[in-house]
N, CA, C and O atoms as CSV, one atom per row, in Angstrom:
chain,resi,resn,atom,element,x,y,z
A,1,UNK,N,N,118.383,76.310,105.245
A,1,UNK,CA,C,118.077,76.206,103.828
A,1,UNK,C,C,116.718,75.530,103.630
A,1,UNK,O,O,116.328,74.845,104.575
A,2,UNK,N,N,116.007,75.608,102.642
A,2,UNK,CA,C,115.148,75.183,102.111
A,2,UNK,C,C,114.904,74.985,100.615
A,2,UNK,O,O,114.835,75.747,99.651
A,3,UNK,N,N,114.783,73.462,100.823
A,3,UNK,CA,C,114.555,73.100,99.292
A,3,UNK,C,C,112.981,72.910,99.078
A,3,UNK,O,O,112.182,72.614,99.967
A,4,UNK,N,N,112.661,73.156,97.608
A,4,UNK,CA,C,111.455,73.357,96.762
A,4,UNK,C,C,111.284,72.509,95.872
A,4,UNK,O,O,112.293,72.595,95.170
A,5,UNK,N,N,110.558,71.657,95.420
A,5,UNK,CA,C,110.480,70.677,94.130
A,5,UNK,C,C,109.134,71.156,93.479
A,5,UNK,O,O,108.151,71.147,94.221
A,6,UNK,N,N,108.993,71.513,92.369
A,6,UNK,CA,C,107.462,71.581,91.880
A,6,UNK,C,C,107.055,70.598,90.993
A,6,UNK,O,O,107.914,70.106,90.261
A,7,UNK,N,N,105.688,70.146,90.903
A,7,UNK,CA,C,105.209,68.808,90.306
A,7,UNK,C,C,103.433,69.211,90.147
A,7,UNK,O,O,102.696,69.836,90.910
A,8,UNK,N,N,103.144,68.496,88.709
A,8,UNK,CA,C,101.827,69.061,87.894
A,8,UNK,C,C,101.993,69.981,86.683
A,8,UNK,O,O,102.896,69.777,85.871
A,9,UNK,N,N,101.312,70.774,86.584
A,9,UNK,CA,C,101.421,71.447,85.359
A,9,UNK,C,C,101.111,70.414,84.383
A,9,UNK,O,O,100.729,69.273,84.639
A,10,UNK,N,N,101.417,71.186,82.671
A,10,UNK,CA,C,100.915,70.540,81.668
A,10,UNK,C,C,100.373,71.224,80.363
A,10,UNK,O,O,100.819,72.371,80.374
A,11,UNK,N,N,99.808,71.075,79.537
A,11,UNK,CA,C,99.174,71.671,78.504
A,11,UNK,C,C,97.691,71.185,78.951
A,11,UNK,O,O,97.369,70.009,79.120
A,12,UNK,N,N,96.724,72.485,79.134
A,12,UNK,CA,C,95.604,72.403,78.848
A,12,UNK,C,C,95.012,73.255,78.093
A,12,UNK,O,O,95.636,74.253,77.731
A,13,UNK,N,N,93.503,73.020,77.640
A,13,UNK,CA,C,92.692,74.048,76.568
A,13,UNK,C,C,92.398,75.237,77.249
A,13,UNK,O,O,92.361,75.046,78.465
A,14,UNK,N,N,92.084,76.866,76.779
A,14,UNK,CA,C,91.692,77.464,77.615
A,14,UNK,C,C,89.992,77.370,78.470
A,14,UNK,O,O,89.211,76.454,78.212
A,15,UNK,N,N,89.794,78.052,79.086
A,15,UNK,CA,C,89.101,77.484,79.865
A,15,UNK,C,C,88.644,76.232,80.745
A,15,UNK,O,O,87.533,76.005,81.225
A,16,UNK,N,N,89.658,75.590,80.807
A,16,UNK,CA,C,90.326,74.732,81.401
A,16,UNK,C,C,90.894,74.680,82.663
A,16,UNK,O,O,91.249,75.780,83.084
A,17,UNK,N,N,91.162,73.367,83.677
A,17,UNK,CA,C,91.768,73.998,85.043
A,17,UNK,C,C,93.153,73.134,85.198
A,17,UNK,O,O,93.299,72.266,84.338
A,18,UNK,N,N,94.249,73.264,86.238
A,18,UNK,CA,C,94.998,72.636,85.981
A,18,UNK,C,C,95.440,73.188,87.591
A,18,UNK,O,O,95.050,74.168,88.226
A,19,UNK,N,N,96.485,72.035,87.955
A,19,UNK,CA,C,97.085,72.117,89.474
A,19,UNK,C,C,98.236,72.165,89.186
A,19,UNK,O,O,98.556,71.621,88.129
A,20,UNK,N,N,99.473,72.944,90.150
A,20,UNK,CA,C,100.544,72.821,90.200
A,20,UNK,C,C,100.696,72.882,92.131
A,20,UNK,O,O,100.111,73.647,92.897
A,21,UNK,N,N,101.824,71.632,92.502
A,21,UNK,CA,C,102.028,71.709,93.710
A,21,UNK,C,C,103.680,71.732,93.771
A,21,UNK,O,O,104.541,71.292,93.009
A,22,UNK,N,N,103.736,72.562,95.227
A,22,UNK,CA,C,105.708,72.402,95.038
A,22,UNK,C,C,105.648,71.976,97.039
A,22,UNK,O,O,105.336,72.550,98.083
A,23,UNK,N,N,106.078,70.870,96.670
A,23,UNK,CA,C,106.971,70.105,97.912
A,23,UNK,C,C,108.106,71.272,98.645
A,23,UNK,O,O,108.870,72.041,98.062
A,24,UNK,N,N,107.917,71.099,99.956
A,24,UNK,CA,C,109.587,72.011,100.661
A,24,UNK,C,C,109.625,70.987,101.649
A,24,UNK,O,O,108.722,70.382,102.227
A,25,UNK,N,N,111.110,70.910,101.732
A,25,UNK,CA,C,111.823,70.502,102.577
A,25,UNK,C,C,113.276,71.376,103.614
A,25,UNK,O,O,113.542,72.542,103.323
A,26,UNK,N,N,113.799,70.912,104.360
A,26,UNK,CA,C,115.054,71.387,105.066
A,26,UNK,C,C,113.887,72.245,106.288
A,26,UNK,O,O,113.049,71.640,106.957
A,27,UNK,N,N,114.156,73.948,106.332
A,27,UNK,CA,C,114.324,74.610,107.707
A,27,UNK,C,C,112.690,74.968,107.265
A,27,UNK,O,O,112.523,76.183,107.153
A,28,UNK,N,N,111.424,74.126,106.988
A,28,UNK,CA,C,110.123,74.153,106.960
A,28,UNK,C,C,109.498,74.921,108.039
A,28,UNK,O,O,108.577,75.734,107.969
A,29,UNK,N,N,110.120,74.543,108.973
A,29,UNK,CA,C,109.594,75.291,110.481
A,29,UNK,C,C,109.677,76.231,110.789
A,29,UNK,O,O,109.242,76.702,111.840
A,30,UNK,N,N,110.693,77.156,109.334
A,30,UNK,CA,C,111.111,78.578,109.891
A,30,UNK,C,C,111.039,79.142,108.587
A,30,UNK,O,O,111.876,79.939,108.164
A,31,UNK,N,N,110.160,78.785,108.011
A,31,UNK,CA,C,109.030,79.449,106.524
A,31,UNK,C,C,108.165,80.910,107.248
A,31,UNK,O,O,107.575,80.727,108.313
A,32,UNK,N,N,108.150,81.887,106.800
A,32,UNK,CA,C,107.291,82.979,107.145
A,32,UNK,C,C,106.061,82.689,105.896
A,32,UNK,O,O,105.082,82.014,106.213
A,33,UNK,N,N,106.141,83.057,104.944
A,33,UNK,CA,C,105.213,82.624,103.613
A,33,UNK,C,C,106.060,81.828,102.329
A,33,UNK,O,O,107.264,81.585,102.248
A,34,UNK,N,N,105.131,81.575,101.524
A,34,UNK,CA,C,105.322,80.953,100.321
A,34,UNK,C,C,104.701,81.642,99.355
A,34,UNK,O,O,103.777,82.432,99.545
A,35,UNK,N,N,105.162,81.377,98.365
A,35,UNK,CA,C,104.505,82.103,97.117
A,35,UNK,C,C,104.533,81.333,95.378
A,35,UNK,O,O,105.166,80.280,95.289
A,36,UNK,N,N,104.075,81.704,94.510
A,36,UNK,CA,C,104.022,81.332,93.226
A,36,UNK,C,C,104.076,82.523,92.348
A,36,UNK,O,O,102.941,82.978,92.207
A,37,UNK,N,N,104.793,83.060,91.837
A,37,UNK,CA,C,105.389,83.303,90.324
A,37,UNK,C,C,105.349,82.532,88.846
A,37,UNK,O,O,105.072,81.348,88.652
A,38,UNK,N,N,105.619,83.298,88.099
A,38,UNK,CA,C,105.357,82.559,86.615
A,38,UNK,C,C,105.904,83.495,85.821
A,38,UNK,O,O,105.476,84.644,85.929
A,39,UNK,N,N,106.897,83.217,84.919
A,39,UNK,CA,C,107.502,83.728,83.230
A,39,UNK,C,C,107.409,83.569,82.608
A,39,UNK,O,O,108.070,82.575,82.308
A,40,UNK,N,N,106.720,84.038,81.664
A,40,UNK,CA,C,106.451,84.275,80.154
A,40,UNK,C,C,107.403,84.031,79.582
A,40,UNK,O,O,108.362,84.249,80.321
A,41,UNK,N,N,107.809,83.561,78.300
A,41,UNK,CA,C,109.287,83.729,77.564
A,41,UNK,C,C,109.354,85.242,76.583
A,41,UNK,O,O,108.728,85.651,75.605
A,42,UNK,N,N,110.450,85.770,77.425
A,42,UNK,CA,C,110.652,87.151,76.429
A,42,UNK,C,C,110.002,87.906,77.977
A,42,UNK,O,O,110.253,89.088,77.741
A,43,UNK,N,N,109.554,87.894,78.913
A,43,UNK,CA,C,108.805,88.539,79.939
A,43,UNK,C,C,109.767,88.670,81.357
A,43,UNK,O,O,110.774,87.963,81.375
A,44,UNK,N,N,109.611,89.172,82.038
A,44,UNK,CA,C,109.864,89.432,83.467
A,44,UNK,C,C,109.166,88.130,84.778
A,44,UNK,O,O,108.027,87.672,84.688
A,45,UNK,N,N,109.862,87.864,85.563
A,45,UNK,CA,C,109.348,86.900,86.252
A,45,UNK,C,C,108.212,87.867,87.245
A,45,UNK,O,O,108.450,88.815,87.993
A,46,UNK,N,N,106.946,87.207,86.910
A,46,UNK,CA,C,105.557,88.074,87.776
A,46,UNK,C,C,105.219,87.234,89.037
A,46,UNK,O,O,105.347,86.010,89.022
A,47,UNK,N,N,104.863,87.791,89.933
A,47,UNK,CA,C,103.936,87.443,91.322
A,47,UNK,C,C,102.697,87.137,90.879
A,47,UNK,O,O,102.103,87.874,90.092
A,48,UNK,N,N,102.089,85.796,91.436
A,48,UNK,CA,C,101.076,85.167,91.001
A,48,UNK,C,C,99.735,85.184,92.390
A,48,UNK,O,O,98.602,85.656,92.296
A,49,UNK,N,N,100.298,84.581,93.464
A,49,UNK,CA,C,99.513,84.597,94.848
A,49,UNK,C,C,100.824,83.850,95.745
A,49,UNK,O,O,101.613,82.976,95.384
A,50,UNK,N,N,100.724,84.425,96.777
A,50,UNK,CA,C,101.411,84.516,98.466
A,50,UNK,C,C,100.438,83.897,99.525
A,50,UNK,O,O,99.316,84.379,99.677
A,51,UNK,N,N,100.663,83.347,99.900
A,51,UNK,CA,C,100.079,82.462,101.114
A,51,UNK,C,C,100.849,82.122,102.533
A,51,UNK,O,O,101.628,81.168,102.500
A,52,UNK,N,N,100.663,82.936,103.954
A,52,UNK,CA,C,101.794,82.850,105.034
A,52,UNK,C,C,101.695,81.039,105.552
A,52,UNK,O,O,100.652,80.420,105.762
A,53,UNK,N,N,102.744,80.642,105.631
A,53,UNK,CA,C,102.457,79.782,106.233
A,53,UNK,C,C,101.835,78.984,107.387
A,53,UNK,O,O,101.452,77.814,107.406
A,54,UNK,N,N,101.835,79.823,108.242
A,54,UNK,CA,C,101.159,79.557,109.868
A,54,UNK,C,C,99.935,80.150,109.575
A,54,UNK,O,O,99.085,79.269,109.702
A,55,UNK,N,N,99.406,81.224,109.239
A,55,UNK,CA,C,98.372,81.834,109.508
A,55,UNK,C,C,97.511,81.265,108.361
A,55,UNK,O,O,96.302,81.144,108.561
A,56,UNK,N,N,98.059,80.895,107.134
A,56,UNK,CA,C,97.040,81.068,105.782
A,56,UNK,C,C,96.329,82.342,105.090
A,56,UNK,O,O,95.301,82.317,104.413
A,57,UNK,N,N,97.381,83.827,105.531
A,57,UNK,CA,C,96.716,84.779,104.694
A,57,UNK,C,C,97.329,84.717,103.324
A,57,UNK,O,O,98.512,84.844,103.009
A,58,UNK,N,N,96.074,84.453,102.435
A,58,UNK,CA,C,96.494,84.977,100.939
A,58,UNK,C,C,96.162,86.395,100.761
A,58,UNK,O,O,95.585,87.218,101.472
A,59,UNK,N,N,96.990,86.451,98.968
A,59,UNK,CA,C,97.296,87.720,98.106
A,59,UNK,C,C,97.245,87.027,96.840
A,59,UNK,O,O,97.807,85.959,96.599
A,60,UNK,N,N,96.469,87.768,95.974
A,60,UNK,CA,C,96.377,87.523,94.423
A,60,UNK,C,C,97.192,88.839,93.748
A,60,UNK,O,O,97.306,90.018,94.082
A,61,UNK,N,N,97.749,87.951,92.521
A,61,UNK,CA,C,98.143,89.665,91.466
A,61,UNK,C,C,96.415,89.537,91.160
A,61,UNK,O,O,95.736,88.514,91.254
A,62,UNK,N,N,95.885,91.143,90.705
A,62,UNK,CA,C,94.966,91.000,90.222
A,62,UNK,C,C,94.762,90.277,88.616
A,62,UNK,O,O,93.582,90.225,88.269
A,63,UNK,N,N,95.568,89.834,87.816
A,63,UNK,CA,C,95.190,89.036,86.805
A,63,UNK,C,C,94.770,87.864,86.925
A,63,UNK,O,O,94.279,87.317,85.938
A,64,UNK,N,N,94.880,86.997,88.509
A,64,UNK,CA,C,94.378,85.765,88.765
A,64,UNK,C,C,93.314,85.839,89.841
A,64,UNK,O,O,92.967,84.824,90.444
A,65,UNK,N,N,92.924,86.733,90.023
A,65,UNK,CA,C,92.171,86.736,91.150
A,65,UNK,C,C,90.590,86.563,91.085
A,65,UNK,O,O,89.722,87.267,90.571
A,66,UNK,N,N,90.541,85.511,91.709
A,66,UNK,CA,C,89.247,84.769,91.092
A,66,UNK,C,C,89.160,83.780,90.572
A,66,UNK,O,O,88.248,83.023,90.906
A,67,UNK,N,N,89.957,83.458,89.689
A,67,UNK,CA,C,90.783,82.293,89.292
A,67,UNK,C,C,91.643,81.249,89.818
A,67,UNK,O,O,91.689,80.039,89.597
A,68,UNK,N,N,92.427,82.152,90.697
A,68,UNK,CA,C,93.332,81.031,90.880
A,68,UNK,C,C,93.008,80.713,92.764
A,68,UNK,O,O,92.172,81.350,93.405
A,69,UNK,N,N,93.913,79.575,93.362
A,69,UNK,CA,C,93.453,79.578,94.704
A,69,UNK,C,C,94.853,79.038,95.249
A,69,UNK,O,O,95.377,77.954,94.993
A,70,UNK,N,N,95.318,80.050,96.051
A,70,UNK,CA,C,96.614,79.304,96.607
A,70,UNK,C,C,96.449,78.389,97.900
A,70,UNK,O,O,95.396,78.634,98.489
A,71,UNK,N,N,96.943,77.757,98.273
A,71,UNK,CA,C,96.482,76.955,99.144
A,71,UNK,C,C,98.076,76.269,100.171
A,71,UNK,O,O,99.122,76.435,99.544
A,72,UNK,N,N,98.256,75.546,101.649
A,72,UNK,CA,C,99.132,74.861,101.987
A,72,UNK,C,C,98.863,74.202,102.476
A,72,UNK,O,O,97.786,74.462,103.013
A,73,UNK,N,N,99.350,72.993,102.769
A,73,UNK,CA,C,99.135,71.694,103.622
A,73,UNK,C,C,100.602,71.806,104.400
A,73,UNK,O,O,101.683,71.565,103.863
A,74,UNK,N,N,100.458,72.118,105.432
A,74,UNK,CA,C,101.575,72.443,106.597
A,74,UNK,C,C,102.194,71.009,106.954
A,74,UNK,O,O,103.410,70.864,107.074
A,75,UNK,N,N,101.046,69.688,107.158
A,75,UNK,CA,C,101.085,68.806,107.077
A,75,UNK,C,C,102.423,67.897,106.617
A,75,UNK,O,O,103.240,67.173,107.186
A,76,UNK,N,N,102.099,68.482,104.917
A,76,UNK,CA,C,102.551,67.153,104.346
A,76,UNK,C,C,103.525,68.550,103.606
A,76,UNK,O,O,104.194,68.308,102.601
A,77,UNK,N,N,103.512,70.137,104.275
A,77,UNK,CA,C,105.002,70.811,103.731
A,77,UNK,C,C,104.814,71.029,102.078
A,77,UNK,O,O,105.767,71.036,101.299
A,78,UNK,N,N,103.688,71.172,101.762
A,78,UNK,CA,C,103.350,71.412,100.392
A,78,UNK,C,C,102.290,72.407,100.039
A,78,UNK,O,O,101.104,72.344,100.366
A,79,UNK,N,N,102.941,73.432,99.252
A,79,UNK,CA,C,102.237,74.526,98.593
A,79,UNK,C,C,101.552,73.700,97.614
A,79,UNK,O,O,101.853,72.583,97.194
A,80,UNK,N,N,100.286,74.681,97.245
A,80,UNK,CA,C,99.038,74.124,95.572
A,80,UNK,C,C,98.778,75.733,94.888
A,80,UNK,O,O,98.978,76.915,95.168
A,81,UNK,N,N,98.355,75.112,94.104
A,81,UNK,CA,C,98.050,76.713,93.224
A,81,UNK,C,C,97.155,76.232,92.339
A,81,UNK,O,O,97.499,75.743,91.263
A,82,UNK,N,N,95.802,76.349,92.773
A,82,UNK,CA,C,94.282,76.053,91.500
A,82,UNK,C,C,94.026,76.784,90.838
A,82,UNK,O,O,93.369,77.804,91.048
A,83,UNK,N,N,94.606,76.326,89.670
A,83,UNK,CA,C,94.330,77.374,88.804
A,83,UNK,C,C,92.605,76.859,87.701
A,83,UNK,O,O,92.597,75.782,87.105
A,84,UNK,N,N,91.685,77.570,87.655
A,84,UNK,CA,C,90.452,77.692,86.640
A,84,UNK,C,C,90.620,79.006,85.623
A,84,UNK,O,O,91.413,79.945,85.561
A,85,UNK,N,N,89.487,78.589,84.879
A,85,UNK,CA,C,89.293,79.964,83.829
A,85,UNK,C,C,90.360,79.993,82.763
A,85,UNK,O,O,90.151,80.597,81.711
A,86,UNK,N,N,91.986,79.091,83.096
A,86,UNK,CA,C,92.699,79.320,82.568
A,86,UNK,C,C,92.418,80.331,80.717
A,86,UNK,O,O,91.685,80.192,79.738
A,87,UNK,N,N,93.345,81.130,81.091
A,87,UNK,CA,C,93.517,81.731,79.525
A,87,UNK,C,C,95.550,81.744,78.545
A,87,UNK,O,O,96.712,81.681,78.948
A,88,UNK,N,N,95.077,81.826,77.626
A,88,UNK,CA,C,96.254,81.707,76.926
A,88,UNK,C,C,97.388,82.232,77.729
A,88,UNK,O,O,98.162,81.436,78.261
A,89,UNK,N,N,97.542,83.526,77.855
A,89,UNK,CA,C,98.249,84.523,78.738
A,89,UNK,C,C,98.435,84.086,80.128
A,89,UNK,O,O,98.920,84.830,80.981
A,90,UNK,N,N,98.009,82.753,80.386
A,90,UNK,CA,C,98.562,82.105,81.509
A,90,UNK,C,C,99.552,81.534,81.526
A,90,UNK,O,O,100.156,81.298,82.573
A,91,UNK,N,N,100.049,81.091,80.079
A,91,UNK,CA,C,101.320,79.941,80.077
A,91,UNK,C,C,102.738,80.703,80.161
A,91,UNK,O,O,103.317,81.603,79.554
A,92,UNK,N,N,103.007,79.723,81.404
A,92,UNK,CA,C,104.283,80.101,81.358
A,92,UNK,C,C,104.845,79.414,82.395
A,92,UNK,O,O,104.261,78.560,83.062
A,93,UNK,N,N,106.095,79.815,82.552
A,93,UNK,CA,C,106.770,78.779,83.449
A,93,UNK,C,C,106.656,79.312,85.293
A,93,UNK,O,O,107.382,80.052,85.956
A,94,UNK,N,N,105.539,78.616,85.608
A,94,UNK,CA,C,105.239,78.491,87.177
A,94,UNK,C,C,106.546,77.973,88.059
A,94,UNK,O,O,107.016,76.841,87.948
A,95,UNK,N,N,107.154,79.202,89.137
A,95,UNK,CA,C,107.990,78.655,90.258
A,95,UNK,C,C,107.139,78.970,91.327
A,95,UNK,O,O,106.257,79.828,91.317
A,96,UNK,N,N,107.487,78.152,92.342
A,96,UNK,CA,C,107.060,78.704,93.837
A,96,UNK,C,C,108.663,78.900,94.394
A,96,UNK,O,O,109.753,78.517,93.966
A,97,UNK,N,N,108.194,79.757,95.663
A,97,UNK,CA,C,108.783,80.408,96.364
A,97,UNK,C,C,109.106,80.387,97.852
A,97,UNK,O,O,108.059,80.113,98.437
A,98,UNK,N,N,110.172,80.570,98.778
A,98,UNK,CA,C,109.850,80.926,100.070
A,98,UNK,C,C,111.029,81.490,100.335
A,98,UNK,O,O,112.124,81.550,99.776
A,99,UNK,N,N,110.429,81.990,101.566
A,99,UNK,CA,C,111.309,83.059,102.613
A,99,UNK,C,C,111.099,83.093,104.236
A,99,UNK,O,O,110.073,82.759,104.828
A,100,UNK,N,N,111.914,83.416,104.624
A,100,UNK,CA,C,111.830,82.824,106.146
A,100,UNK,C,C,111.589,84.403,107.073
A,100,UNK,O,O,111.534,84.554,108.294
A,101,UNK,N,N,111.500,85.238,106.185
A,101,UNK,CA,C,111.322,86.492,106.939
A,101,UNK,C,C,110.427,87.657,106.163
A,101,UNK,O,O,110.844,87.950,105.042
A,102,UNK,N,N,109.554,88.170,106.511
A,102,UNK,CA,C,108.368,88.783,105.700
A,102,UNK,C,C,109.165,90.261,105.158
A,102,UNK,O,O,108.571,90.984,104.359
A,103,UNK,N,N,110.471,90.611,105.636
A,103,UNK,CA,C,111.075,91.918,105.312
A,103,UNK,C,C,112.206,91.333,104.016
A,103,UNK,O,O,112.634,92.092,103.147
A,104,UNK,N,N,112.525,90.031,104.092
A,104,UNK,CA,C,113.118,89.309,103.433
A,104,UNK,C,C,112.678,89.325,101.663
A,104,UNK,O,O,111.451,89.273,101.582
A,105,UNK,N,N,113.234,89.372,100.497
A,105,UNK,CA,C,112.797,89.019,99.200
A,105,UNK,C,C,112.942,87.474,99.738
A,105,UNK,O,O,113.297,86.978,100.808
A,106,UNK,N,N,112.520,86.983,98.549
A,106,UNK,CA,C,111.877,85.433,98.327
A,106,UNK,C,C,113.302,84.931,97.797
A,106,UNK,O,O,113.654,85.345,96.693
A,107,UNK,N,N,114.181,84.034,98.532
A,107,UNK,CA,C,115.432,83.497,98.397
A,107,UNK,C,C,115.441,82.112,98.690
A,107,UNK,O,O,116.473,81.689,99.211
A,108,UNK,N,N,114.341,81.154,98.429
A,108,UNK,CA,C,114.156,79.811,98.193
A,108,UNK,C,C,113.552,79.424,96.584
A,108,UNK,O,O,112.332,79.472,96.734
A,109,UNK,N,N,113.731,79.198,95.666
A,109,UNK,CA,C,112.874,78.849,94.928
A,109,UNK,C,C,113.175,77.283,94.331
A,109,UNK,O,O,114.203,76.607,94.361
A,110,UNK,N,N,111.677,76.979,93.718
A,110,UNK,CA,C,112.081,75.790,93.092
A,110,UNK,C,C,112.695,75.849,91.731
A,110,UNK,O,O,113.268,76.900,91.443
A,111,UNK,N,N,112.657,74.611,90.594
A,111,UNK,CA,C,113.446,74.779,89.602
A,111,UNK,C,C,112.072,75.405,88.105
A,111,UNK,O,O,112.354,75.911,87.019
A,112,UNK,N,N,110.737,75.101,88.655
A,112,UNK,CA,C,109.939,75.796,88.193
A,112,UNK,C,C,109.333,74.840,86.556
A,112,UNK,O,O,110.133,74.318,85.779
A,113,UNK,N,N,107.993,74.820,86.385
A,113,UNK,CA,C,107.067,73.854,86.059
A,113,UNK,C,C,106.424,74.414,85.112
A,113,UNK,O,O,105.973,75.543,85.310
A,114,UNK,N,N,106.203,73.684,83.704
A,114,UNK,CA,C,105.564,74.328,82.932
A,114,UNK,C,C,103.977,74.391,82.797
A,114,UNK,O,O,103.304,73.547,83.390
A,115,UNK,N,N,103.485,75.191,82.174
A,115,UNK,CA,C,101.643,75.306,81.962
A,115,UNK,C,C,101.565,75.942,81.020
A,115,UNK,O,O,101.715,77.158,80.897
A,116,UNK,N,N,101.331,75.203,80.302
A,116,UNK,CA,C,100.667,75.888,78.604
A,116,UNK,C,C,98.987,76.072,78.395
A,116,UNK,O,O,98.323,75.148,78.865
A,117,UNK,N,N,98.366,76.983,77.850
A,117,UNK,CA,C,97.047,76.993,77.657
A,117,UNK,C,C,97.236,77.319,75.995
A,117,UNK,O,O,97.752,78.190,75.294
A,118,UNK,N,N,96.611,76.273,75.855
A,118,UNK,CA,C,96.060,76.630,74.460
A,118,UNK,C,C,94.396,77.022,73.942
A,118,UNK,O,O,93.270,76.679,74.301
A,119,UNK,N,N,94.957,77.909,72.928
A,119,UNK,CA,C,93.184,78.910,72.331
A,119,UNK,C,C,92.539,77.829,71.727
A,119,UNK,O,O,91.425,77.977,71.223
């Protein structure tokens, strides 16, 4: 098992930047990638950026790309997600993610962090 905690987020202005990080704990050592998602209210839960754990290959949806920067510290077992440029159509409720097998859907998540942008 693996547990997820996420911490950061917030209300910022648009064009604005803001961090969200999510802590994992339990079977860390047997993480294939991590990821970040985000829901709109009234919306579908979307893919944000994927980052493998051992290797460090990222993936952007193209609506953040450029913008945002996923990042891990293997270290200290903690996903980041930099987000700049922020725009309105960013807010929403940020989860991260993991999975222990790349054929696997994403069956770890945290309880998921808010980010508001305001116009």
């Amino acid at each position: 098992q693996v547990q997820l905690a996420e911490s950061g987020g917030g209300l910022v202005q648009a064009g604005g930047s803001l961090s969200v990080s999510c802590v994992a704990s339990g079977r860390t050592l047997s993480i294939y990638d991590m990821a970040w998602f985000r829901q709109a209210p009234g919306k579908e839960r979307d893919f944000v950026a994927t980052v493998t754990w051992i290797g460090g290959t990222t993936y952007y949806a193209d609506s953040v790309k450029g913008r945002f920067t996923i990042s891990r510290d293997r270290a200290k077992n903690t996903l980041y997600l930099q987000m700049n440029s922020l725009k309105p159509e960013d807010t929403a409720a940020y989860y991260c993610a993991a999975r222990l097998n790349a054929k696997n859907e994403y069956n770890y998540w945290g309880q998921g962090i808010q980010v508001t942008v305001s116009s």
